[in-house]
C-alpha positions as CSV (number, residue, x, y, z in Angstrom):
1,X,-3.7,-17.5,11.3
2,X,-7.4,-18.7,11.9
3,X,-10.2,-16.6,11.1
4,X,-13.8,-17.5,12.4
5,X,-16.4,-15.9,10.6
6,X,-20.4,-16.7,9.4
7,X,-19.4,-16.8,6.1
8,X,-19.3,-20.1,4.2
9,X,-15.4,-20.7,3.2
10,X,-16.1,-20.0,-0.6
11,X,-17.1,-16.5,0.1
12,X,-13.8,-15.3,2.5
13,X,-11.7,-16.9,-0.3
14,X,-13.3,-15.9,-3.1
15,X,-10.6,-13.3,-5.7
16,X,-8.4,-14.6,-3.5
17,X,-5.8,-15.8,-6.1
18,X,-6.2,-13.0,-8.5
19,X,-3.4,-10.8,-8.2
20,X,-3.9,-7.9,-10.5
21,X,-2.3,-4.9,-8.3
22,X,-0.7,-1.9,-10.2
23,X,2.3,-1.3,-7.2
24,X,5.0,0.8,-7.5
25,X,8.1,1.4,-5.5
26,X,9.3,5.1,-5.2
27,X,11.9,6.4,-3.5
28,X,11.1,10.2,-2.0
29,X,13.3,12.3,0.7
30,X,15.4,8.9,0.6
31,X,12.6,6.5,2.0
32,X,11.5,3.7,0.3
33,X,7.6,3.2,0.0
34,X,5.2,1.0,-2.3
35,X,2.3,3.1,-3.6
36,X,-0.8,2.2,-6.0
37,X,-2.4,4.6,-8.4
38,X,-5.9,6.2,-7.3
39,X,-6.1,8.5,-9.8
40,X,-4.9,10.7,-12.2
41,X,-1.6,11.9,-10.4
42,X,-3.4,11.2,-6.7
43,X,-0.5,7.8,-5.7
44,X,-1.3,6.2,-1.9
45,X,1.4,5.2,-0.2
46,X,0.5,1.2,0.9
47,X,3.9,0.1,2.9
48,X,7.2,2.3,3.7
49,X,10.2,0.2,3.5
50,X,13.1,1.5,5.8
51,X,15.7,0.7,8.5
52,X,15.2,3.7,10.2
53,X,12.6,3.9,12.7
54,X,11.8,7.6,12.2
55,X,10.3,7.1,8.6
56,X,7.8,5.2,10.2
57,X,6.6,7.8,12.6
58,X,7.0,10.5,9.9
59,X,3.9,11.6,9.6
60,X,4.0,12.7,5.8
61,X,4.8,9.5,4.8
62,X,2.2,7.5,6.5
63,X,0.7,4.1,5.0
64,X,-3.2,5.7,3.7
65,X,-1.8,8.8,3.1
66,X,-2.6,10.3,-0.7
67,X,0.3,12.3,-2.6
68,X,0.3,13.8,-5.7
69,X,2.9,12.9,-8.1
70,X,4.1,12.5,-11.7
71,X,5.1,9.4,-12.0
72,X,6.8,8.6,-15.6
């Protein structure tokens, strides 16, 4: 993949090698997702990982979308 920008290179790859994410993966009505925390209880789902193509449609369970859970 080639990106042009007006950036010099050390700026577009700057924190690129720091990896310090706080991912989970949850399983809820039988789908699959990876979520990060926000907040206190507030998860957002980041990818749904499934073989059926109508968990991607669903619209509850959209990539962005915030849920609240409990998570121990």
């Amino acid at each position: 993949m080639i990106h042009y920008v007006a950036l010099p290179i050390e700026l577009v790859v700057e924190n690129m090698d720091k990896t310090d994410y706080n991912f989970i993966e949850v399983e809820i009505d039988g789908i699959k997702m990876i979520m990060e925390p926000i907040e206190f209880n507030k998860w957002r789902i980041v990818r749904v990982i499934s073989s059926n193509p109508y968990d991607f449609v669903n619209p509850l369970y959209q990539p962005g979308q915030i849920l609240n859970l409990y998570v121990k």
